[in-house]
C-alpha positions in Angstrom: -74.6 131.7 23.0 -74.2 129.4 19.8 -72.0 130.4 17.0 -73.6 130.9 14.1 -72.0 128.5 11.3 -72.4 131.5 8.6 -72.5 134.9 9.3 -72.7 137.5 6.3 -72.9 141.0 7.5 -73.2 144.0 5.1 -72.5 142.5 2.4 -72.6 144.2 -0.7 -71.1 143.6 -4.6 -70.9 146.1 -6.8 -69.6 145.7 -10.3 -68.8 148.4 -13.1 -70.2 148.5 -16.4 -70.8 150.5 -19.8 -73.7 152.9 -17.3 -70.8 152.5 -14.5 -71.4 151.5 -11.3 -74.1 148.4 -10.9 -75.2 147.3 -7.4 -75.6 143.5 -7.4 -76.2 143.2 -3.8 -76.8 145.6 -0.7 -76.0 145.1 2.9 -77.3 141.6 3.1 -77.2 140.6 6.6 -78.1 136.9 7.9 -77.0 133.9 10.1 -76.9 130.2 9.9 -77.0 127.8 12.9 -74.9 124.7 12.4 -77.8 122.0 11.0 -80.3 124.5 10.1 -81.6 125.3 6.5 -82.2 128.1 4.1 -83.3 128.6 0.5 -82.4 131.9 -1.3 -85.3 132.8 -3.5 -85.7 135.5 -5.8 -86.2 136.4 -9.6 -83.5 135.6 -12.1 -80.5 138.9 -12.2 -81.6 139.1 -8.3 -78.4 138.2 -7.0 -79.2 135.1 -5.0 -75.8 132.6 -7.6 -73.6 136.1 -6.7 -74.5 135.7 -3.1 -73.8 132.1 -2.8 -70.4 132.0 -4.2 -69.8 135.2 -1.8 -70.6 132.8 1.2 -68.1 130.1 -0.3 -65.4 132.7 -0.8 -65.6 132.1 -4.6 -66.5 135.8 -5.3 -65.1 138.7 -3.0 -67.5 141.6 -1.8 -67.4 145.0 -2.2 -68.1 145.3 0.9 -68.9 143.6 4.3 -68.0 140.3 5.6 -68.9 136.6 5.9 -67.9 134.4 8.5 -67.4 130.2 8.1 -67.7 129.1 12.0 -65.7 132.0 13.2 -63.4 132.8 10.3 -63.7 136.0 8.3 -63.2 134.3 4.8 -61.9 137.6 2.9 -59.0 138.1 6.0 -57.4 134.9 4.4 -55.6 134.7 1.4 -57.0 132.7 -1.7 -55.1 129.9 -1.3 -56.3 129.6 2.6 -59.8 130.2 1.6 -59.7 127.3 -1.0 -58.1 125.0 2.0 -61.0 126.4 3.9 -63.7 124.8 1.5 -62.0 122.0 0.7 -62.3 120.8 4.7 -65.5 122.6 5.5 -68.1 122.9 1.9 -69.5 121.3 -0.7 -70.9 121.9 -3.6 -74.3 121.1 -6.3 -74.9 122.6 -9.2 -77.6 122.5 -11.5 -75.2 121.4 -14.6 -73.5 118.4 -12.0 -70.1 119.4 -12.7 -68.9 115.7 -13.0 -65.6 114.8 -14.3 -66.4 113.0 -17.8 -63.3 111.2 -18.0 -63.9 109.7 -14.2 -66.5 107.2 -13.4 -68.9 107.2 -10.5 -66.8 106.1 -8.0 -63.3 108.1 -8.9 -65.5 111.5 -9.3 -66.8 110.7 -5.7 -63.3 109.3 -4.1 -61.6 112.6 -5.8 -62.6 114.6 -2.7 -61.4 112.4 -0.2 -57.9 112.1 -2.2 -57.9 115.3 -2.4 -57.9 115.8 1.6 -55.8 112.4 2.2 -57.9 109.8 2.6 -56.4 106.5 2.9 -59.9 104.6 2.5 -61.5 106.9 0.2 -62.4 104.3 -2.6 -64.4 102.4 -0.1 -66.1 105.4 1.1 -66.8 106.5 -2.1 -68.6 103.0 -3.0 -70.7 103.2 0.4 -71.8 106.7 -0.5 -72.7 105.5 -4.0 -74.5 102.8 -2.7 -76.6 105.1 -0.7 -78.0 107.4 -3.3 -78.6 103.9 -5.2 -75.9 103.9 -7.3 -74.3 100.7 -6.3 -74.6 99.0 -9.9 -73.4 102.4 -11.6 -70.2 102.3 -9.8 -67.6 102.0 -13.2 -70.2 103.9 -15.5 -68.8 107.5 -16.9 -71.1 110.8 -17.0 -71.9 110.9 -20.5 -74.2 107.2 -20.1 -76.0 108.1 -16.8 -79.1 109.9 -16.3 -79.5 113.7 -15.3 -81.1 112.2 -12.4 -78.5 110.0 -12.1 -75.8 112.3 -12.6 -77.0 114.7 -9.8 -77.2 111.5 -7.1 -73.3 111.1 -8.1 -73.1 114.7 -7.2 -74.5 114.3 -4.3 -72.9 111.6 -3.0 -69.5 113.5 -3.9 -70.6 116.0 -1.8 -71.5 114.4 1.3 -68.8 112.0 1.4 -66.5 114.5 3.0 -68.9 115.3 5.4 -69.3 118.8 5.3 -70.5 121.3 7.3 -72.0 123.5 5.0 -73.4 122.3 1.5 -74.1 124.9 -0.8 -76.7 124.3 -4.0 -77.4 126.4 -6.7 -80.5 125.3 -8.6 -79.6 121.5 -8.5 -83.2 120.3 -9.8 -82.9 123.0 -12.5 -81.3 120.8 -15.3 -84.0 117.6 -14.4 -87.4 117.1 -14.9 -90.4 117.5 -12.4 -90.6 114.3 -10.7 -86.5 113.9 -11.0 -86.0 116.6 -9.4 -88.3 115.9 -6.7 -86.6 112.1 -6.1 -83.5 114.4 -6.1 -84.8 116.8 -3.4 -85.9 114.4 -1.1 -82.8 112.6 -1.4 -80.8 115.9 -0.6 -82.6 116.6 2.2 -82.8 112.7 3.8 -78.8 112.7 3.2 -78.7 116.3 5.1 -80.8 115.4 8.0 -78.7 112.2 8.2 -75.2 114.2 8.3 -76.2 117.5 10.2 -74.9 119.3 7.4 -76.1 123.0 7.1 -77.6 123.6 4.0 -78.1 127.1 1.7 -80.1 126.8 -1.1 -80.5 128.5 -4.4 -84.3 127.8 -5.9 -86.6 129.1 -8.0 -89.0 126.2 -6.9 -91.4 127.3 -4.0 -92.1 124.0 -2.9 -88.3 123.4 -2.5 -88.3 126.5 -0.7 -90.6 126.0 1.8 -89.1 122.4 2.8 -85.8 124.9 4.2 -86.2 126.1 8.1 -86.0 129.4 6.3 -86.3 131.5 3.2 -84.0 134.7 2.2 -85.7 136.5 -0.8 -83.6 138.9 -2.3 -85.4 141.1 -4.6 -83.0 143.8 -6.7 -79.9 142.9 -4.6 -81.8 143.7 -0.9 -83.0 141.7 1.2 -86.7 141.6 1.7 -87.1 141.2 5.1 -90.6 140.2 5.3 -90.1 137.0 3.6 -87.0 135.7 5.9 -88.8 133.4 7.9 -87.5 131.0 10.8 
């Protein structure tokens, strides 16, 4: 039988505020096949940003595990956990999270730097060249597109080829038929790279494009809307 890539079992967050105890999410329980998809849908305050940086190890539960290919992220340490991501994630976010002091091609070579790289300025300028952006290559954030801005992002996060990409609202800050150009783009890039993709969306039609949907409705799961 397959390992599952990502395996979150019972997971649950609660936080305490000026009422005392708030439950953010309850026993959420789901697995991930390396190469498959899935878009976490669900009204804003549901829980679905608090659930994705749970499965990156960003945010510890208050109870229950998750599992990257095997490993139970919350037995490591923090600084073992951020080695973890750095070899095995990547990241999009709906604000880019670009460097503005780097251009293209240094905010998409600082991954591969970052994990050694010897060649990472030419495989920066391939992946750049990919998502179009071979005549943007020494232009800074602050005088490229939104549009343009998120095909940077993307291109810094599949240079490292990851295994698992996580996205949180990435055609949230770009307008309708951006944000579609955007989309297809993430998904031609993930079919390409056999990444394994979890997806934060308030967009249906982005949601139905995934192999599966999680809603989570007032931190549960809804189980009739998990579909394969």
């Amino acid at each position: 039988m397959t390992q599952p890539i990502i395996a979150v079992d019972r997971v649950s967050k609660q936080v305490r505020d000026a009422d005392g105890m708030l439950t953010i999410l309850h026993e959420i329980d789901f697995e991930l096949e390396a190469r498959q998809s899935a878009a976490i849908v669900g009204a804003s305050g549901s829980g679905k940003s608090t659930l994705l940086a749970i499965i990156a190890g960003l945010d510890t539960p208050s109870a229950g595990t998750v599992k990257l290919d095997g490993v139970d992220l919350f037995a490591l340490d923090e600084d073992a956990r951020a080695a973890l991501r750095a070899r095995r994630l990547s990241f999009v976010f709906q604000s880019f999270q670009l460097l503005p002091n780097l251009s293209s091609l240094e905010n998409v070579m600082l991954p591969l730097e970052l994990l050694g790289h010897v060649d990472a300025r030419a495989q920066a300028r391939e992946m750049l060249q990919r998502v179009g952006l071979g005549e943007r290559l020494r232009h800074y954030p602050r005088v490229l597109s939104g549009g343009e801005q998120q095909r940077v992002a993307l291109a810094r996060a599949f240079v490292v080829r990851p295994a698992v990409l996580l996205a949180d609202e990435p055609t949230g800050s770009l307008d309708f038929a951006t944000g579609e150009r955007v989309m297809d783009l993430m998904f031609e890039l993930n079919r390409e790279a056999g990444t394994t993709l979890v997806l934060v969306t308030h967009d249906r039609g982005i949601a139905a494009r995934c192999d599966r949907q999680l809603r989570i409705d007032a931190g549960r799961v809804d189980n009739g809307m998990m579909a394969a």
